[in-house]
N, C-alpha and C positions, 0 to 999 in steps of 0.2 A: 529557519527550519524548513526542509522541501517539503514538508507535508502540510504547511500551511498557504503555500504557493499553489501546492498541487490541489488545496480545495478552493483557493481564487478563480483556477482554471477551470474546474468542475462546475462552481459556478456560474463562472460568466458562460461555458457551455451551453450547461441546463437551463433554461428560462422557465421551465416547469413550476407552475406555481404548488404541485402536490406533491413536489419532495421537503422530505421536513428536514428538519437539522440533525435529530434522531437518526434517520437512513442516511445522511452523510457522513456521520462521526461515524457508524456501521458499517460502513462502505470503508471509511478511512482505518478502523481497525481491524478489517479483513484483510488491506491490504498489504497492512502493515504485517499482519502475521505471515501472510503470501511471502511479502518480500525479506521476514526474519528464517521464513523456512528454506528458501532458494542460498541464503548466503549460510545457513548450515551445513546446505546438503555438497554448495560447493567445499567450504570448508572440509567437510569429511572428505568429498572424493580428492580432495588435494593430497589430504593425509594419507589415502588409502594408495596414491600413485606415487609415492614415497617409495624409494627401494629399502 
């Protein structure tokens, strides 16, 4: 799954010892919505360039 790669990455990143696990899985579900909302909107604009 890339979203469990994409929080390896985040981590090894951050070294912050005041991010909690809480604000990453929160981070990781916003992004997630981010990126479900972008392949809708392409979705529709495909459909809507449809003759």
């Amino acid at each position: 799954m890339q979203l469990d790669t994409m929080t390896l990455i985040t981590l090894s990143l951050v070294r912050d010892p005041n991010i909690t696990l809480s604000s990453l899985f929160m981070f990781k579900y916003i992004l997630n919505l981010f990126l479900l909302q972008v392949s809708f909107g392409h979705y529709l604009f495909s459909l809507l360039r449809k003759p």
